[in-house]
N, C-alpha and C positions, 0 to 999 in steps of 0.2 A: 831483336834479341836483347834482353835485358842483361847489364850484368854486374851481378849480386857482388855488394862491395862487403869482404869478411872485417872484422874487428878483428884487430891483434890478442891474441890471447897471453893474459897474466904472467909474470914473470913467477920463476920456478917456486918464489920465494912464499906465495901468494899460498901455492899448493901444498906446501910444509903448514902456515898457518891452518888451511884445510885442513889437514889431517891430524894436526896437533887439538881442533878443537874433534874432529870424529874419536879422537882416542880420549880424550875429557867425556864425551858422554858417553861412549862405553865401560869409563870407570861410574861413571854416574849409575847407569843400569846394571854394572856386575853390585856395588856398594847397595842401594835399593832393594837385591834381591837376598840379602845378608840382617837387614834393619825389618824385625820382627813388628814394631808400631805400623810399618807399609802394606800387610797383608792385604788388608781389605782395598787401599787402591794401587796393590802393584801390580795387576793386569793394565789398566788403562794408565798406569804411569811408563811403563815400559813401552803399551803400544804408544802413544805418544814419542819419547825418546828414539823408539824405532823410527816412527815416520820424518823425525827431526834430521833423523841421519840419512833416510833416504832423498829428503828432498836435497841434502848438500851434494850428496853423492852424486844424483843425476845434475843437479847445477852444475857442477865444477867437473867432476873425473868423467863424464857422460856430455860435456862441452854444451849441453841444452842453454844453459845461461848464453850462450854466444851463438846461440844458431838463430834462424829466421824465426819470429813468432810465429808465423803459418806450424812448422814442425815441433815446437811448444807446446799447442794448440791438439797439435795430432796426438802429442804422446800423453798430455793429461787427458783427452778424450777418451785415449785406451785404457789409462788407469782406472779413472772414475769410471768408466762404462763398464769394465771388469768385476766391481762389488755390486750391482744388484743383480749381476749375471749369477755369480758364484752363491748369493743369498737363492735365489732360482733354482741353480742346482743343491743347493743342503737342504730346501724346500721341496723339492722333489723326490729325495730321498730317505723323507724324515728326518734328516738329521738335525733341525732345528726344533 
């Protein structure tokens, strides 16, 4: 039996900086949807910012930064494998 030695996880202080920068780009993308010049790329600026946010969120408040690369591995597996699934289903329904 092996056994899996865990990393200490970040001081509280770490997780305030987190969330002080989550709340900087949600002012970014409330601000962006306000600035009339962004029309034409504020779908792909927003989904961008989105994805920005989501990848801190699973790093840090989701502890994947700190977990085994094996389960790293598994959860971007299910992510990326989830978008040509979902294209498949909008494709089968016409909706694309």
């Amino acid at each position: 039996m092996t056994v899996v030695q865990h990393t200490a996880h970040p001081a509280p202080k770490l997780y305030w900086i987190v969330a002080l920068i989550l709340a900087l780009v949600t002012a970014l993308e409330v601000a962006a949807s306000y600035i009339d010049a962004l029309d034409p790329v504020l779908v792909p600026l927003l989904l961008g910012l989105g994805a920005i946010k989501f990848g801190i969120v699973i790093a840090f408040f989701m502890h994947l930064k700190f977990d085994r690369p094996l389960y790293r591995s598994l959860f971007l597996l299910g992510v990326f494998g989830s978008i040509p699934l979902f294209v498949v289903l909008l494709l089968t329904f016409n909706a694309l």
